[in-house]
PLY file of the C-alpha trace (Angstrom):
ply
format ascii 1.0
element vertex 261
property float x
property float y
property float z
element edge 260
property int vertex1
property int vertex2
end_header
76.64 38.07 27.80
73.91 40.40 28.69
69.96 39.65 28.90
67.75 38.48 31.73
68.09 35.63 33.74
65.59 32.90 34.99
66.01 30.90 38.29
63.91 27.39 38.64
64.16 25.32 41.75
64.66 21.92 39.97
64.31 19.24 43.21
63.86 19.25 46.87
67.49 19.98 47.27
66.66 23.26 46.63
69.12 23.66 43.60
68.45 26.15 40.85
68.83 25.63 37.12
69.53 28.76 34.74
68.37 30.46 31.51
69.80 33.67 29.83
67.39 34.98 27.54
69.08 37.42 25.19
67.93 41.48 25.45
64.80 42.09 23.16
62.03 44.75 22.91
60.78 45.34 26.25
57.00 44.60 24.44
58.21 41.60 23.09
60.35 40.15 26.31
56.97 41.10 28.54
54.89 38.55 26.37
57.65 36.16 26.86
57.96 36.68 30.27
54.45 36.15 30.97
53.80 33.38 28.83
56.53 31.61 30.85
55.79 32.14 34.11
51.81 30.56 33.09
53.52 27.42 31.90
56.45 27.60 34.91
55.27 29.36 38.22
58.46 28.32 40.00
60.42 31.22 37.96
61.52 34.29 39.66
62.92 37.25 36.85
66.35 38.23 38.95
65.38 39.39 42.24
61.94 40.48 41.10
59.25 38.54 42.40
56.04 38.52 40.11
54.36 40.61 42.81
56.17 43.89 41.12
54.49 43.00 37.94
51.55 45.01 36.59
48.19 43.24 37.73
47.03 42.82 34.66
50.36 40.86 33.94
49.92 39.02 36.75
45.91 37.59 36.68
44.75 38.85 33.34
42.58 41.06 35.71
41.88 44.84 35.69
44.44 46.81 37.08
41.43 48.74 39.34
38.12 47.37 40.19
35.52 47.02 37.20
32.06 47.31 39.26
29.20 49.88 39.39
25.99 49.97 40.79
22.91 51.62 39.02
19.50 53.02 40.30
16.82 53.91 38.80
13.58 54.81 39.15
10.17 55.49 37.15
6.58 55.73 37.78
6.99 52.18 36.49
10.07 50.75 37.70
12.08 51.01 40.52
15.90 48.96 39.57
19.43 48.35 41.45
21.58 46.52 39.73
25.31 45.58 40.81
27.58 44.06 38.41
31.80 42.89 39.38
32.88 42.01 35.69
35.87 39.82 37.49
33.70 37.89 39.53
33.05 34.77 40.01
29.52 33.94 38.20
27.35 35.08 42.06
24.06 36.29 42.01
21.33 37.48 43.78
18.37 38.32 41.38
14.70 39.09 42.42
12.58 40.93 39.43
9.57 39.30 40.54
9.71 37.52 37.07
10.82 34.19 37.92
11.31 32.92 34.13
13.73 36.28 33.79
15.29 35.58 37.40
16.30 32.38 35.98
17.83 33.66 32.84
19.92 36.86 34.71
21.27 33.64 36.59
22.64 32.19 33.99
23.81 35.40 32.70
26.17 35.71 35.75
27.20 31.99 36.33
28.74 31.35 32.88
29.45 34.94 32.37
31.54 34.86 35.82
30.22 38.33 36.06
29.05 38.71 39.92
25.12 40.32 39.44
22.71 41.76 41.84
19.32 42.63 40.33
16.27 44.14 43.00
13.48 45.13 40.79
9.81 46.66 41.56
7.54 46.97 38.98
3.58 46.87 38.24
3.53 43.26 37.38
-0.08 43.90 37.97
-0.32 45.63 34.09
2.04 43.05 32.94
5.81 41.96 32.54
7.11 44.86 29.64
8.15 47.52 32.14
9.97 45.30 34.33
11.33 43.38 31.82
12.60 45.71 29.73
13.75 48.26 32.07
15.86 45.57 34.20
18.27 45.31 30.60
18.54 49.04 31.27
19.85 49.24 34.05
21.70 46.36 33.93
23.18 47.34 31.00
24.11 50.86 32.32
25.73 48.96 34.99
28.03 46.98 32.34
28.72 50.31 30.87
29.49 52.03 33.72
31.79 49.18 34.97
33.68 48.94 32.13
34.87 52.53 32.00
37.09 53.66 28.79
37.79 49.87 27.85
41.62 49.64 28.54
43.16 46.11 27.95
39.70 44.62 26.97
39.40 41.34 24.19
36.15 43.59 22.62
35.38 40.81 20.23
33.71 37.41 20.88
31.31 34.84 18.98
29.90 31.61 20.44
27.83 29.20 19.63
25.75 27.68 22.36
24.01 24.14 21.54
21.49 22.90 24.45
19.97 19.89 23.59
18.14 20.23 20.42
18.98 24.02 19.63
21.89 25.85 18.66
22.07 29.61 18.77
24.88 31.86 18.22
25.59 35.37 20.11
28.46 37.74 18.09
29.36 41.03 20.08
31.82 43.62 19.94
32.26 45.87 23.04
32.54 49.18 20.47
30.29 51.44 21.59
27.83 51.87 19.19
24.67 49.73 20.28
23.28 47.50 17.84
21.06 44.78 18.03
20.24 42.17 15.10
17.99 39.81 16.63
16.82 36.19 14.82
15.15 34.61 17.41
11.29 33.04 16.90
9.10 31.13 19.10
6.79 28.96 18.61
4.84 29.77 21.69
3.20 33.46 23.20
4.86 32.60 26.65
7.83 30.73 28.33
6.83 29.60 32.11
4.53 33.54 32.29
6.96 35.22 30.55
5.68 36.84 27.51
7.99 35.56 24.46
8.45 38.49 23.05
9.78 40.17 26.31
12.88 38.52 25.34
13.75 40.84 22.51
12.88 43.80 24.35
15.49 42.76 27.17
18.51 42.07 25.01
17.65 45.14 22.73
17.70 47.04 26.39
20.66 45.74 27.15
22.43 46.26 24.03
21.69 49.72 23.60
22.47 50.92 27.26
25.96 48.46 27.68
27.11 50.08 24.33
27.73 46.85 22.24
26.61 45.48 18.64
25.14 42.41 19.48
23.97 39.55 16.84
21.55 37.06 18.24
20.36 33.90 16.23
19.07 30.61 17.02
19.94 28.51 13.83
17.90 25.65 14.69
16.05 23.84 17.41
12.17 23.77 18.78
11.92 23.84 22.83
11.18 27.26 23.79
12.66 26.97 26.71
15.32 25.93 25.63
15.66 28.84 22.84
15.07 31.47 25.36
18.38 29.96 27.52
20.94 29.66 24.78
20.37 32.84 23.94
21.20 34.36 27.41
23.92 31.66 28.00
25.71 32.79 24.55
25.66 36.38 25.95
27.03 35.11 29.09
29.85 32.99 27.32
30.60 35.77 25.03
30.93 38.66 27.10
33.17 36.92 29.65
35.46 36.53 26.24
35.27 40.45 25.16
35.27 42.14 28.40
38.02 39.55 29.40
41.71 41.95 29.87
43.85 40.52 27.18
47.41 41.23 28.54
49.10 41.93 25.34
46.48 45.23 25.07
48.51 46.42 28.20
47.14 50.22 28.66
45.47 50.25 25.08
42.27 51.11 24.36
41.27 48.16 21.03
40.93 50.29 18.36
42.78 52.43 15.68
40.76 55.39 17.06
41.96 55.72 20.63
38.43 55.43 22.10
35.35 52.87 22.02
33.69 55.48 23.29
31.12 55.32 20.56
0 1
1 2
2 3
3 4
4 5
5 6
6 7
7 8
8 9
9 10
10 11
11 12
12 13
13 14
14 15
15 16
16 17
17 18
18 19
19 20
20 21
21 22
22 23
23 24
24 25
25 26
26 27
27 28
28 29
29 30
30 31
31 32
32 33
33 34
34 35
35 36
36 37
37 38
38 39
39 40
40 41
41 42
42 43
43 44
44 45
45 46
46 47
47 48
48 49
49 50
50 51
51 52
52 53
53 54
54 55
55 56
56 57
57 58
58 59
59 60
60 61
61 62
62 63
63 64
64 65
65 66
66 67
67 68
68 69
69 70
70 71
71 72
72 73
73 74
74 75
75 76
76 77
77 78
78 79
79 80
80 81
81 82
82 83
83 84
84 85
85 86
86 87
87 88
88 89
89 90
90 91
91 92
92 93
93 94
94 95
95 96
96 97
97 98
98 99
99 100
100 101
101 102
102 103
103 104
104 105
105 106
106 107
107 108
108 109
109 110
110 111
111 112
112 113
113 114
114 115
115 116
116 117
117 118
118 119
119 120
120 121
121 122
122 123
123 124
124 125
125 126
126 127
127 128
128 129
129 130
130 131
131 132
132 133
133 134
134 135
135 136
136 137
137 138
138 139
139 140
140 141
141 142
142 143
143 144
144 145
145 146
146 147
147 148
148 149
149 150
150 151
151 152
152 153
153 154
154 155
155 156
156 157
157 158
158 159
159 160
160 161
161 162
162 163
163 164
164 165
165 166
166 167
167 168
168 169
169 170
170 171
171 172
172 173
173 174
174 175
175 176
176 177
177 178
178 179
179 180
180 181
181 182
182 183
183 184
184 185
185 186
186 187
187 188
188 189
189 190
190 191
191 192
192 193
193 194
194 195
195 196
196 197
197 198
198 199
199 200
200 201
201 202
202 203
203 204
204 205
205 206
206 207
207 208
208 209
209 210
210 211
211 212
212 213
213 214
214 215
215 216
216 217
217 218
218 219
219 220
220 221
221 222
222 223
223 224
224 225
225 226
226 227
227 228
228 229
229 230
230 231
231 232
232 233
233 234
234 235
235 236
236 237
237 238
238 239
239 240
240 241
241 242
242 243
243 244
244 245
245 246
246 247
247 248
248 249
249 250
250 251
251 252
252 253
253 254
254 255
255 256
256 257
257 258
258 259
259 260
């Protein structure tokens, strides 16, 4: 009987049990083989070890490193931003903006995209230049990082409740920038933030990461608490699309070939 065989160490004994899988479409028989070894790590494929596998069989990780830096540099602004998008949520943030600090922190924990921000701006006219130009070059970095899109999820949706608000963040990683933003305050400013710096960030952002983003609070009243759904529910949904789905193997997700806009 041909097809490929499983090993298991069953006890301390060190005795093996066997399974002979019948021959199937190597695309098909990958899936299998990976979903198996998730549930089972004991498994070995023949002699193979999983170490021979492609990396993005074996972690659901990038086969080469997704991180890029960006400078840049204005009469206005002067912006470094870092960004590992298979990280593990660090950050190290200083815009001078401590509201926005706060925010691009929760941006990287519950993204688990690793994000360095240094940012010098004339805080002394006001926040705008700062604010907005820090979504541009962090979303150049995103961009940049991300390279042709090979093996990514590209869609995700979330909807991110804190407290008394609910607000839900739609994206697709498809290279055409979009923003639809329904987000209202009640208030002109969040800690010395200017409210409607907010907008001006994630339409930044957007545009210069390449990605139609929706943005809408459905409900709530704490300002506060407005302002950080709406960066968490970025966070959550862009560790879903930029995630490597396995099954994509080498693909690029779409019909077209490219996401390149």
């Amino acid at each position: 009987m041909s097809g490929k065989v499983y090993r298991k160490q069953t006890g301390k004994s060190g005795s093996t049990s066997t399974v002979r899988l019948p021959r199937r479409p190597r695309s098909v028989y990958t899936r299998q083989l990976k979903a198996v070894w998730l549930v089972t790590s004991p498994y070995r494929l023949g002699s193979q070890a999983v170490k021979r596998w492609p990396q993005s069989i074996q972690t659901g990780r990038a086969a080469v490193k997704r991180q890029a830096t960006i400078a840049r540099k204005t009469k206005e602004t002067e912006i470094t931003a870092t960004v590992d998008l298979d990280g593990t949520g660090a950050y190290d943030v200083k815009t001078g903006i401590g509201f926005l600090d706060h925010m691009l922190e929760q941006l990287a924990r519950h993204s688990l995209i690793d994000i360095t921000v240094e940012a010098k701006g004339d805080l002394h006219i006001d926040f705008h230049h700062t604010a907005e130009d820090s979504g541009i070059v962090l979303g150049q970095a995103v961009a940049k990082a991300l390279g042709d899109k090979q093996g990514i999820a590209r869609y995700a949706s979330v909807h991110l409740p804190m407290d008394e608000v609910l607000t839900r963040v739609a994206l697709d990683v498809s290279g055409r920038p979009h923003l639809v933003w329904k987000v209202a305050f009640s208030r002109p400013k969040v800690g010395e933030m200017d409210t409607e710096l907010f907008r001006e960030w994630f339409q930044a952002f957007a545009q210069n990461a390449g990605i139609t983003l929706h943005v809408e609070t459905l409900y709530g009243e704490n300002n506060h608490h407005i302002a950080e759904t709406c960066y968490k529910g970025l966070a959550r949904a862009l560790r879903m699309g930029l995630a490597i789905d396995a099954r994509q193997g080498a693909r690029v997700p779409s019909t077209k070939g490219t996401l390149a806009g």
